[in-house]
Structure formats: C-alpha cells, structure tokens
PyMOL Python script that loads the backbone (N, CA, C, O; Angstrom):
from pymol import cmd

cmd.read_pdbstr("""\
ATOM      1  N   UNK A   1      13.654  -4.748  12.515  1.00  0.00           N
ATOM      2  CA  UNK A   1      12.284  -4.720  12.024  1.00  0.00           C
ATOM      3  C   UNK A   1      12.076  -5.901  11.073  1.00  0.00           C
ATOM      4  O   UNK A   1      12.791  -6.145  10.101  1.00  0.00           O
ATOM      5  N   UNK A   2      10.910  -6.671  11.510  1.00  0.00           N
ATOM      6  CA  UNK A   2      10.312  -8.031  10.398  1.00  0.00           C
ATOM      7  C   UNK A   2      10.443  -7.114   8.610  1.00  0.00           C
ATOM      8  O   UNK A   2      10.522  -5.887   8.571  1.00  0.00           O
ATOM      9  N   UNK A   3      10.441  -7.874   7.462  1.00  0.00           N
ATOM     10  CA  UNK A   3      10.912  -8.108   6.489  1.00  0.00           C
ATOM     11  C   UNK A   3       9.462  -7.825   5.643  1.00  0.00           C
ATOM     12  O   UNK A   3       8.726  -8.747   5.292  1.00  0.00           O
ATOM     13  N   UNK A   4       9.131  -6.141   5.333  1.00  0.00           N
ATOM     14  CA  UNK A   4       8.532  -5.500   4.870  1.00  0.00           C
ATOM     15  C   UNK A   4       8.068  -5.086   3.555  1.00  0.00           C
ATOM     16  O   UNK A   4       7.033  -4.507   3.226  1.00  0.00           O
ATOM     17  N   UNK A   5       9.168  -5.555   2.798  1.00  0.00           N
ATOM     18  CA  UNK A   5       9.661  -5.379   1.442  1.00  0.00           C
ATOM     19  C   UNK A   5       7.760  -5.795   0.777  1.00  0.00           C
ATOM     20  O   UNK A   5       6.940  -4.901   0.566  1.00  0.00           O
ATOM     21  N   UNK A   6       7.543  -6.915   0.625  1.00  0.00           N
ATOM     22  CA  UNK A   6       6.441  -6.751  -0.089  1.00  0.00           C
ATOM     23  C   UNK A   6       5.338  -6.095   0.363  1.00  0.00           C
ATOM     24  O   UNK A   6       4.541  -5.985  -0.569  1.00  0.00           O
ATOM     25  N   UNK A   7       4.866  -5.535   1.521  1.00  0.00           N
ATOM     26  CA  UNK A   7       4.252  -4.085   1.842  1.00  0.00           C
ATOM     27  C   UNK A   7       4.741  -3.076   1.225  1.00  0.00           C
ATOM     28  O   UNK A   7       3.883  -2.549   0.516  1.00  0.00           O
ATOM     29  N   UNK A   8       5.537  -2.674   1.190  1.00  0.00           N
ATOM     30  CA  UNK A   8       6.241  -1.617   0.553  1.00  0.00           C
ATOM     31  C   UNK A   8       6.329  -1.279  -0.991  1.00  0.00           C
ATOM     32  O   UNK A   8       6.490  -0.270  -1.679  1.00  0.00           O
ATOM     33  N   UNK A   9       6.105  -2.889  -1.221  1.00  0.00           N
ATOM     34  CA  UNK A   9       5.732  -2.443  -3.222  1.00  0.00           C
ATOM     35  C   UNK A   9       4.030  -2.709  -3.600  1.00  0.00           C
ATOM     36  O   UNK A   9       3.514  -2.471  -4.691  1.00  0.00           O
ATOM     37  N   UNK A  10       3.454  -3.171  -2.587  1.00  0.00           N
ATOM     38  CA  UNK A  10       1.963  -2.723  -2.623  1.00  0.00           C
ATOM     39  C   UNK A  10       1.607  -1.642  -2.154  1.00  0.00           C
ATOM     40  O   UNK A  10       0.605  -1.171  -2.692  1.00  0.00           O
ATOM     41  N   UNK A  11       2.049  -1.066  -1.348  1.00  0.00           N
ATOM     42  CA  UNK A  11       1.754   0.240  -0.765  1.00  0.00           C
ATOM     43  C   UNK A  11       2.446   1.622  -2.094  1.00  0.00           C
ATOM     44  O   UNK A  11       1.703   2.588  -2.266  1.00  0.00           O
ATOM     45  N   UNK A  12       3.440   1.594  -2.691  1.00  0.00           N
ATOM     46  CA  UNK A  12       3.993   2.142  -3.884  1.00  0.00           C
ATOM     47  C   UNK A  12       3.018   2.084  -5.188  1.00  0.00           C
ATOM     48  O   UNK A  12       2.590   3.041  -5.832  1.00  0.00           O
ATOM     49  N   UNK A  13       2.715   0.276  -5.461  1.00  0.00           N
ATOM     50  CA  UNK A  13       1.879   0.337  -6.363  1.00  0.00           C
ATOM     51  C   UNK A  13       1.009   1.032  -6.746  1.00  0.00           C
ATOM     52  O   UNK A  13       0.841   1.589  -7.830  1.00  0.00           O
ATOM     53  N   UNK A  14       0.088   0.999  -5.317  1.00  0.00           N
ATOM     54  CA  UNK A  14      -1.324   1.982  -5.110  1.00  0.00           C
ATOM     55  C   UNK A  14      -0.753   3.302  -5.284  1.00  0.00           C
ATOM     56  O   UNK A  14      -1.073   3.618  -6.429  1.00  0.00           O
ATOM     57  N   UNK A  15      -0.108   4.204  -4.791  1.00  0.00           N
ATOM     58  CA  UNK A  15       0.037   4.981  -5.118  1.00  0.00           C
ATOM     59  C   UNK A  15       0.482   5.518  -6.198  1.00  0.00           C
ATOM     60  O   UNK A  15       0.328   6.716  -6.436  1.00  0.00           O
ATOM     61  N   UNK A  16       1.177   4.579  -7.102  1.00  0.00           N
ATOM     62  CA  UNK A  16       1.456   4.925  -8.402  1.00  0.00           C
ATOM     63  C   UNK A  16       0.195   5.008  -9.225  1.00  0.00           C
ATOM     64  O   UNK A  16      -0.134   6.040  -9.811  1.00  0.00           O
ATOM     65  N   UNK A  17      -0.588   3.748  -9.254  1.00  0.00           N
ATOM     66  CA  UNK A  17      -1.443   3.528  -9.717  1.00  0.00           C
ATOM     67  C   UNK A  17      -2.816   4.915  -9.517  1.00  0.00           C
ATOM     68  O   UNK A  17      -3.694   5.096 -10.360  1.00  0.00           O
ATOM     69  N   UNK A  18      -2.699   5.592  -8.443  1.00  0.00           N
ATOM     70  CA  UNK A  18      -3.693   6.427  -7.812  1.00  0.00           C
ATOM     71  C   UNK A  18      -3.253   7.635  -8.712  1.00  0.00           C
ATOM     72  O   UNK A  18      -4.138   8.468  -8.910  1.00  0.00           O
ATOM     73  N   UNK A  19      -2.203   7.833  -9.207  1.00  0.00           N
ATOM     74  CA  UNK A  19      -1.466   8.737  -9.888  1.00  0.00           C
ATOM     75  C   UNK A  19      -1.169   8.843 -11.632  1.00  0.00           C
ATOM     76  O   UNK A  19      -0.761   9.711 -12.403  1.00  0.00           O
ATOM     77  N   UNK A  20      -1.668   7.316 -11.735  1.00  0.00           N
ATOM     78  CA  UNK A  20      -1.785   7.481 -13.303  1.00  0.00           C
ATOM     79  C   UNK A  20      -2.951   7.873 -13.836  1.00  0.00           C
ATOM     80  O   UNK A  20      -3.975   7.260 -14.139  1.00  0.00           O
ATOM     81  N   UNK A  21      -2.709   8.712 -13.885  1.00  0.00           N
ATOM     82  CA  UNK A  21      -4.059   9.628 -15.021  1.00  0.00           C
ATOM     83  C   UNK A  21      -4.120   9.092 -16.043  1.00  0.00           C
ATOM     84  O   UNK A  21      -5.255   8.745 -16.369  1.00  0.00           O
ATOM     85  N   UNK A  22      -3.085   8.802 -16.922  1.00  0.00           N
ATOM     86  CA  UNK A  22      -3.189   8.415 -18.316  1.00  0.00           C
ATOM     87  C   UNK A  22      -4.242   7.304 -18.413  1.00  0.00           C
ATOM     88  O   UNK A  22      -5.307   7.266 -19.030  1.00  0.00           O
ATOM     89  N   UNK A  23      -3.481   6.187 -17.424  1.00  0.00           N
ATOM     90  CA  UNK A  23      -4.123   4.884 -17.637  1.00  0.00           C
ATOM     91  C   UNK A  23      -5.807   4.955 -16.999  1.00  0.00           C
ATOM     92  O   UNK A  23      -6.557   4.075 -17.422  1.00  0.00           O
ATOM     93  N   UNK A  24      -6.340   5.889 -16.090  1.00  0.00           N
ATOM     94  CA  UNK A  24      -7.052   6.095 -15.571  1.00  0.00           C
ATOM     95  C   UNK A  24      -8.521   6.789 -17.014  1.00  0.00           C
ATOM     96  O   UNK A  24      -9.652   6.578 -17.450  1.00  0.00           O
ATOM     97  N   UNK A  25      -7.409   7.595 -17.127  1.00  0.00           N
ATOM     98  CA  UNK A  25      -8.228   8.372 -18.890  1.00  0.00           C
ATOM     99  C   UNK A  25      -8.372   6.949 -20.042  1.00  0.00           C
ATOM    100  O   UNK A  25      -9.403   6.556 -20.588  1.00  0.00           O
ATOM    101  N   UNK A  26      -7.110   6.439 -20.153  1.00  0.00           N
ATOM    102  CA  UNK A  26      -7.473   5.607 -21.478  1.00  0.00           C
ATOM    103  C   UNK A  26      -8.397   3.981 -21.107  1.00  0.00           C
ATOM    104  O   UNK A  26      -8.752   3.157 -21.949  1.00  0.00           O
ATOM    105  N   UNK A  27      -8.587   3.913 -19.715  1.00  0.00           N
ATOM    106  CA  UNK A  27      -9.347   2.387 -19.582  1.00  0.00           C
ATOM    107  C   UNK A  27      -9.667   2.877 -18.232  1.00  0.00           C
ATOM    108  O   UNK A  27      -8.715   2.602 -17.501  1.00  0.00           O
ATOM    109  N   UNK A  28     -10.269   3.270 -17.815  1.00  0.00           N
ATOM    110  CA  UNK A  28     -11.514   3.922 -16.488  1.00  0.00           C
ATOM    111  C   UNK A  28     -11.826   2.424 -15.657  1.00  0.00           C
ATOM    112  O   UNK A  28     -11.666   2.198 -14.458  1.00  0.00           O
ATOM    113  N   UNK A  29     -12.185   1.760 -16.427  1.00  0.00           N
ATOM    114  CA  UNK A  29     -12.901   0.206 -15.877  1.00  0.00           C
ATOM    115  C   UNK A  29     -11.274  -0.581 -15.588  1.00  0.00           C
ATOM    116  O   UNK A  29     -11.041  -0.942 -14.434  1.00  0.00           O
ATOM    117  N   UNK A  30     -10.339  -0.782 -16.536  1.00  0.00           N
ATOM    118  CA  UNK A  30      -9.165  -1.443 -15.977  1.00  0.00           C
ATOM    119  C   UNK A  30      -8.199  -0.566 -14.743  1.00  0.00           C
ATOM    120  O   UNK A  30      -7.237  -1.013 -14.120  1.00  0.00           O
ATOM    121  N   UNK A  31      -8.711   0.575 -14.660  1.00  0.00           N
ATOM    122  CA  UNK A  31      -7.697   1.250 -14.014  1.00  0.00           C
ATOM    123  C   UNK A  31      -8.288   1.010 -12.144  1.00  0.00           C
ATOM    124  O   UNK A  31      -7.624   1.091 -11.111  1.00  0.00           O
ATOM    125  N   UNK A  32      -9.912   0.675 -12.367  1.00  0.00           N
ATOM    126  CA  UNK A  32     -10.235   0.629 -11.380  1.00  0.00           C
ATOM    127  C   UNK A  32     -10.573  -0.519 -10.689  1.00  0.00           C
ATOM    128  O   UNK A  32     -11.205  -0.611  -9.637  1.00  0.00           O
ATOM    129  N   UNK A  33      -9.885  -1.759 -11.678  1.00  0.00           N
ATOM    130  CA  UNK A  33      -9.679  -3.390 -11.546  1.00  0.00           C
ATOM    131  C   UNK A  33      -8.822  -3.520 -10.865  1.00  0.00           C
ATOM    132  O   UNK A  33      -8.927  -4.068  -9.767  1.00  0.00           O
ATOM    133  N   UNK A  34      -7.276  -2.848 -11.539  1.00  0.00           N
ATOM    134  CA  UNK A  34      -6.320  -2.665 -11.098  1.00  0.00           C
ATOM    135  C   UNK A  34      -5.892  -2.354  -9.793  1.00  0.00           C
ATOM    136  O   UNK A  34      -5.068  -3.004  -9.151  1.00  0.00           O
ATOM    137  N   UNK A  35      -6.699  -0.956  -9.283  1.00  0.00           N
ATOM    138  CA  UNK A  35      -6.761  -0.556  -7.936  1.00  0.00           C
ATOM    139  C   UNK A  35      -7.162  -1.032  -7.074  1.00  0.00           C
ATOM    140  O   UNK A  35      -6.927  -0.711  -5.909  1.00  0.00           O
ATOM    141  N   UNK A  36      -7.811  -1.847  -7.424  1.00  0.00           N
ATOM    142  CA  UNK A  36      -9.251  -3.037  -6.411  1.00  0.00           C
ATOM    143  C   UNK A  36      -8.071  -3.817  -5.894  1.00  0.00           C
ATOM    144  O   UNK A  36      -7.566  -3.886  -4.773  1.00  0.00           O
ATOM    145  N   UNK A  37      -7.760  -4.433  -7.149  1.00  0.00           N
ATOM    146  CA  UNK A  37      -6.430  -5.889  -7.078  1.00  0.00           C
ATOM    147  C   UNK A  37      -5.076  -5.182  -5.978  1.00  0.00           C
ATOM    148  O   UNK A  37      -4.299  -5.534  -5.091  1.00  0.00           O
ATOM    149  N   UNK A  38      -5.278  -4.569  -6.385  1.00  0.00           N
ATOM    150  CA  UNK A  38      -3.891  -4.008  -5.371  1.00  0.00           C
ATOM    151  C   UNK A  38      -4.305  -3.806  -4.190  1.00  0.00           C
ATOM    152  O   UNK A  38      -3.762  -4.378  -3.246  1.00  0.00           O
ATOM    153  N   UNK A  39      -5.590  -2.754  -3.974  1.00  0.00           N
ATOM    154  CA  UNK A  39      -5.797  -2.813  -2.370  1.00  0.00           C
ATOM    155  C   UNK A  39      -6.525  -4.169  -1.581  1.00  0.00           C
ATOM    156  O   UNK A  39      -6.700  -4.204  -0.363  1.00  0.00           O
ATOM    157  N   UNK A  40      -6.974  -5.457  -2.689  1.00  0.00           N
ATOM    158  CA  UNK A  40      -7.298  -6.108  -2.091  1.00  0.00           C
ATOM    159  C   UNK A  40      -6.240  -7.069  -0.871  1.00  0.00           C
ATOM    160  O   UNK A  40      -6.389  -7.571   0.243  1.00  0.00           O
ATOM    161  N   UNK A  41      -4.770  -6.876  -2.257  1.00  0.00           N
ATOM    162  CA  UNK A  41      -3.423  -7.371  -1.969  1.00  0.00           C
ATOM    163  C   UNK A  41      -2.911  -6.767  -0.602  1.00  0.00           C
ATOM    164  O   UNK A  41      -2.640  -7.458   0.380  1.00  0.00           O
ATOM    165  N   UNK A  42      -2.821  -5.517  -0.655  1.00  0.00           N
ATOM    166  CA  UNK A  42      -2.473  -4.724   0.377  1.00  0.00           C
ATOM    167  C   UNK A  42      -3.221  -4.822   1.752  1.00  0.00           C
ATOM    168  O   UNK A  42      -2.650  -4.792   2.842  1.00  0.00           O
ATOM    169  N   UNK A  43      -4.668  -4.951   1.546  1.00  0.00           N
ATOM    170  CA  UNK A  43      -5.559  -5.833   2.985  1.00  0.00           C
ATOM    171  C   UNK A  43      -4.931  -6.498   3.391  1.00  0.00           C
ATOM    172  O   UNK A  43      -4.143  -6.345   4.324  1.00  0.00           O
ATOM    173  N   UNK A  44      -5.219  -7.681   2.564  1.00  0.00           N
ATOM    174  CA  UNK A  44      -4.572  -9.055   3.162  1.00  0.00           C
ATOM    175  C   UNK A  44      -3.191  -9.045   3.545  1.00  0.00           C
ATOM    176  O   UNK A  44      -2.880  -9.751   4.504  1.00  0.00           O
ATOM    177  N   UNK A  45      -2.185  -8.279   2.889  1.00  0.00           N
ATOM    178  CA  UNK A  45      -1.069  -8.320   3.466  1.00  0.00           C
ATOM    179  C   UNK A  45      -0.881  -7.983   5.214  1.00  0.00           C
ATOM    180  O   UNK A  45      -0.315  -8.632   6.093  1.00  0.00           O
ATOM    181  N   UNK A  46      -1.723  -6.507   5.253  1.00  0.00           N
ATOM    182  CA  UNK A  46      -1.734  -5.914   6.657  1.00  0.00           C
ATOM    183  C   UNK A  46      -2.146  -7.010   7.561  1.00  0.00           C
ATOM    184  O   UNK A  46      -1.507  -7.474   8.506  1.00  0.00           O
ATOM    185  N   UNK A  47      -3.319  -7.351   7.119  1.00  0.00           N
ATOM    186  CA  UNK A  47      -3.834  -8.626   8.117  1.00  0.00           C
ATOM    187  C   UNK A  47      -2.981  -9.532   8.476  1.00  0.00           C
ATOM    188  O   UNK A  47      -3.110 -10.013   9.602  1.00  0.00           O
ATOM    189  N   UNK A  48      -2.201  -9.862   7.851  1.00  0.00           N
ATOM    190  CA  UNK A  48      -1.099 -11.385   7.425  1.00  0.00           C
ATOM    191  C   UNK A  48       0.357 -10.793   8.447  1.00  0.00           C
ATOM    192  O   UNK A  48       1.231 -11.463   8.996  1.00  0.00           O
ATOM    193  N   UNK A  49       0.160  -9.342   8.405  1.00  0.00           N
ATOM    194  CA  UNK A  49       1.674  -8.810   9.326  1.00  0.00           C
ATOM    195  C   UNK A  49       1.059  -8.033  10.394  1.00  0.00           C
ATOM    196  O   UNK A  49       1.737  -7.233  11.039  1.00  0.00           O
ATOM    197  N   UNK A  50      -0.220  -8.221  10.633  1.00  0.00           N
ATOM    198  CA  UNK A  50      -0.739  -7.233  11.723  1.00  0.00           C
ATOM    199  C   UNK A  50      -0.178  -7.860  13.113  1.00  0.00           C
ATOM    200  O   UNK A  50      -0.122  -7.040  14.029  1.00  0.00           O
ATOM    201  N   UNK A  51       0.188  -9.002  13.381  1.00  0.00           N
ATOM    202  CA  UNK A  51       1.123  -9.465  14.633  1.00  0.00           C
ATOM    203  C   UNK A  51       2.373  -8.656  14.980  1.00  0.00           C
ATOM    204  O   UNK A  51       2.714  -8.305  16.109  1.00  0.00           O
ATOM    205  N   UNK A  52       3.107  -8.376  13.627  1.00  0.00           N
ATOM    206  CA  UNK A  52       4.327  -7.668  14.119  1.00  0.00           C
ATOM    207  C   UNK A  52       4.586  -6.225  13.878  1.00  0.00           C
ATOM    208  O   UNK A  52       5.281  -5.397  14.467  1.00  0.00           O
ATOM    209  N   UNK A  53       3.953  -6.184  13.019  1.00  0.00           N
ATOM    210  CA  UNK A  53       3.608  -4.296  13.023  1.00  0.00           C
ATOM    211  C   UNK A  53       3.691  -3.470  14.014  1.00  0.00           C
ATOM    212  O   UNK A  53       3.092  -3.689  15.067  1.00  0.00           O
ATOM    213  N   UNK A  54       4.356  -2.528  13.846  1.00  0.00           N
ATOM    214  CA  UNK A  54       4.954  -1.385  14.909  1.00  0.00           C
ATOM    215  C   UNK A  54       3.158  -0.272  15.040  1.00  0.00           C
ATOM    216  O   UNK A  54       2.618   0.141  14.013  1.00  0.00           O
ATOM    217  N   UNK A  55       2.776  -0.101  15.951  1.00  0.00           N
ATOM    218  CA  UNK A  55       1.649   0.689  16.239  1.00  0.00           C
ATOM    219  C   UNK A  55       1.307   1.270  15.527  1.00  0.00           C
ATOM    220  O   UNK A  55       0.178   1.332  15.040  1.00  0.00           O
ATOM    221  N   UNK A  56       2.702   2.131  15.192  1.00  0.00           N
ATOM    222  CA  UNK A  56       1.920   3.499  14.109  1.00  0.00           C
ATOM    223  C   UNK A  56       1.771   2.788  13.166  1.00  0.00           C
ATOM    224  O   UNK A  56       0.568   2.564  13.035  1.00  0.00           O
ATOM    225  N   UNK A  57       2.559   2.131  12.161  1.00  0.00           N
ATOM    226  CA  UNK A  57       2.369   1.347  10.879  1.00  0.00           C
ATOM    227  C   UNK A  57       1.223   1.227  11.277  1.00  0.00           C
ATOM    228  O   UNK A  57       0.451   2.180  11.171  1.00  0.00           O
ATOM    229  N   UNK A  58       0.732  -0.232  11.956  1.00  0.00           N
ATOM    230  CA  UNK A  58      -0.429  -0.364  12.170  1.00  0.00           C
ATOM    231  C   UNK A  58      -1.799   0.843  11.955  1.00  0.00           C
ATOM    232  O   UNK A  58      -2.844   0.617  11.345  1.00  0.00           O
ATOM    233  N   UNK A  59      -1.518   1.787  12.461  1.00  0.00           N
ATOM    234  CA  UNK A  59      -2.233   2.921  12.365  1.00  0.00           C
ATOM    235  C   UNK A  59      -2.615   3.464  11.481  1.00  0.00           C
ATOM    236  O   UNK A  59      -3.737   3.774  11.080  1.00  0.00           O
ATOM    237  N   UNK A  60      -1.219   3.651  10.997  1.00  0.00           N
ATOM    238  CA  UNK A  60      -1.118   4.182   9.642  1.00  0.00           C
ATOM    239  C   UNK A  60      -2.097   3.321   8.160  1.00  0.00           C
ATOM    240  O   UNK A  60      -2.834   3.989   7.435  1.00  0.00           O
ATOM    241  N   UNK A  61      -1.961   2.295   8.028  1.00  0.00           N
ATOM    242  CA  UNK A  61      -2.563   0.952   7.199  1.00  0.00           C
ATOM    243  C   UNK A  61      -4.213   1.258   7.649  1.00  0.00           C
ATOM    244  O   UNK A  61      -5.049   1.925   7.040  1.00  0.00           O
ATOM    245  N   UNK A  62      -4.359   0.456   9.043  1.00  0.00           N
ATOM    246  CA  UNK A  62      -5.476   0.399   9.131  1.00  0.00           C
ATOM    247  C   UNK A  62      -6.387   2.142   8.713  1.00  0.00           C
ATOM    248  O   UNK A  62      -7.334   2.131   7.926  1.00  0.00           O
ATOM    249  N   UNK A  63      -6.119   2.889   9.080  1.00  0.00           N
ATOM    250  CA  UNK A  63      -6.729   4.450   8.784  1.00  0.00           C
ATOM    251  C   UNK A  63      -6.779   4.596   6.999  1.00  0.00           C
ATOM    252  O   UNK A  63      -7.468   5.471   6.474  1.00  0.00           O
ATOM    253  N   UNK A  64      -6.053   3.732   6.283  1.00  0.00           N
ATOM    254  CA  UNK A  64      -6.051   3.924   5.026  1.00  0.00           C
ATOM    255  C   UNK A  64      -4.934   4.903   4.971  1.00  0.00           C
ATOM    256  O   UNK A  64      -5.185   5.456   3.900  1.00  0.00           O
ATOM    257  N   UNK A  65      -3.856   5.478   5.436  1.00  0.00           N
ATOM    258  CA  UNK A  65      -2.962   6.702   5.218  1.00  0.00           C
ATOM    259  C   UNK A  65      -1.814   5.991   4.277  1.00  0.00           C
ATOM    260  O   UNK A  65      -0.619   6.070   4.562  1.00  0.00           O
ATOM    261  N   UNK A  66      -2.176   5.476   3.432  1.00  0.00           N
ATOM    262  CA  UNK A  66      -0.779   4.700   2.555  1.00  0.00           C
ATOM    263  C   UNK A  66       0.429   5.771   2.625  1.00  0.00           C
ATOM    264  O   UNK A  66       1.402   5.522   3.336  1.00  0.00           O
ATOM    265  N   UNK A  67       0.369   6.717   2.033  1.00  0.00           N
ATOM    266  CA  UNK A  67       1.464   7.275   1.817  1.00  0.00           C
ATOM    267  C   UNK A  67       2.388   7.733   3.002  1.00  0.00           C
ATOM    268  O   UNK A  67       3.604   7.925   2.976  1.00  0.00           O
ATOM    269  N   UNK A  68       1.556   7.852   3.990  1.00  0.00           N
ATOM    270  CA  UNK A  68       2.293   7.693   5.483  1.00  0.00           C
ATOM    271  C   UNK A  68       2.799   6.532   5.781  1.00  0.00           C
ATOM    272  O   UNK A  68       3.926   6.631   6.266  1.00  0.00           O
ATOM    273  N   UNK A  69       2.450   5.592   5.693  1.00  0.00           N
ATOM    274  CA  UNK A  69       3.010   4.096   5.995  1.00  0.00           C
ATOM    275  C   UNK A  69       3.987   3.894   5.307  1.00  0.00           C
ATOM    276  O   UNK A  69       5.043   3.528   5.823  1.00  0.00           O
ATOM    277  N   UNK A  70       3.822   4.138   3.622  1.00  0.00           N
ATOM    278  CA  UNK A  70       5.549   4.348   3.242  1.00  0.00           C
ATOM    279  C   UNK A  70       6.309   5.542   3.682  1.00  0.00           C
ATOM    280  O   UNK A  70       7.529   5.412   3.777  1.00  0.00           O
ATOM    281  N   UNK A  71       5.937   6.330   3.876  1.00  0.00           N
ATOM    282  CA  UNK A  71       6.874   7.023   4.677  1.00  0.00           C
ATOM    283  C   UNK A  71       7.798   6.611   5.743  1.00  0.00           C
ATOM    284  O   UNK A  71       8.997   6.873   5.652  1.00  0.00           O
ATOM    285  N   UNK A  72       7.297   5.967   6.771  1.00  0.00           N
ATOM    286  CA  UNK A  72       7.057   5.175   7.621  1.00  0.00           C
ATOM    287  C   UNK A  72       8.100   4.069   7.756  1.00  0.00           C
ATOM    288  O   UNK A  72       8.974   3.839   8.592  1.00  0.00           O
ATOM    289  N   UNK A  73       7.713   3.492   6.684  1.00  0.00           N
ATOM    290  CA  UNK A  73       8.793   2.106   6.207  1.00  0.00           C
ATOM    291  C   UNK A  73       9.927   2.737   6.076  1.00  0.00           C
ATOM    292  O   UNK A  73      10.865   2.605   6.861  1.00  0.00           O
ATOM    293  N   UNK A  74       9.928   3.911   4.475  1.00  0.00           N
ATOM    294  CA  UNK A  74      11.178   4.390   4.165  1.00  0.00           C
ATOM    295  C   UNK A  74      12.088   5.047   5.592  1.00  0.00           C
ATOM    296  O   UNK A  74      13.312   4.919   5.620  1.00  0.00           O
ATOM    297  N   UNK A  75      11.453   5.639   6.561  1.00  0.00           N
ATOM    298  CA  UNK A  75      12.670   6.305   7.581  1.00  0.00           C
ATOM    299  C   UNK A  75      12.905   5.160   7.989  1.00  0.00           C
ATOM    300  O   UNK A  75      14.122   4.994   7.917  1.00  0.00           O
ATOM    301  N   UNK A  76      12.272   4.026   8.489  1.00  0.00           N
ATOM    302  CA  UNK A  76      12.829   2.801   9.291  1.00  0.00           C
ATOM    303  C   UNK A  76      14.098   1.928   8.587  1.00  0.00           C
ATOM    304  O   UNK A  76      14.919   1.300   9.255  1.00  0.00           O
ATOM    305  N   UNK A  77      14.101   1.979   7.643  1.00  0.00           N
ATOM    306  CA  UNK A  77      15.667   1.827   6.845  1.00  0.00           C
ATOM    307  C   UNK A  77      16.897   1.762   7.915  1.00  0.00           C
ATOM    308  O   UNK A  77      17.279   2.759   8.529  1.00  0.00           O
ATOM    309  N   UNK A  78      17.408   0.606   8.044  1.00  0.00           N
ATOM    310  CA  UNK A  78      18.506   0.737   8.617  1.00  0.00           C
ATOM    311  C   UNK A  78      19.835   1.384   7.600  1.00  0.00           C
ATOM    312  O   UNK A  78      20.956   1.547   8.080  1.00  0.00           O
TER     313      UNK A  78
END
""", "prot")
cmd.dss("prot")
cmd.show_as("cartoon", "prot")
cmd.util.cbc("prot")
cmd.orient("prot")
C-alpha cells in the first residue's frame, strides 16, 4: 500500500480536534479555525492521493466517514 502516514495524522487530528471540548468551550472561534485548517488539509490531501486509493478508502474520505478511513488505514498495517 502507497505511503499514507500523512492522511493518517490529518484524519486523527480532526478527530481529536472534534473531541476537544475544552478547547472548543474556552475559544469557540479558534476551535473552529482549527477544524476548517485541518479539513481543508485533509481535502486536499484526498484529492492529491485519490489516484491510488483503495475504493473503500476512497469511499470512506469522500462520504466524510473519517473515523472509518482510519480504521481502515489502521487494519491495513502490515
């Protein structure tokens, strides 16, 4: 499998980020800068690997299912 690694820490990010309440409670406007910046990152990435992407990935990304797509990645682990 092509060399995924930085999908995989944008796809984490967002979800971390989707998960911080704190930071979400203490700066509302940065938390939702933040999230922008990351899924803008995470677009462009898909687009940039949409040639070699395995279907479902593909699927998975394009549908918005992040946490499936790392899923996804993580079983493909050799």
């Amino acid at each position: 499998m092509p060399d995924f690694d930085h999908l995989r820490v944008l796809l984490q990010r967002r979800i971390d980020l989707i998960a911080d309440h704190a930071f979400r409670d203490r700066d509302a406007a940065g938390h939702l800068e933040a999230l922008k910046n990351v899924s803008e990152e995470l677009m462009a990435e898909h687009q940039k690997l949409r040639p070699q992407l395995p279907p479902r990935l593909n699927h998975f990304l394009t549908q918005a299912s992040f946490s499936k797509a790392l899923e996804y990645l993580d079983s493909s682990e050799d």
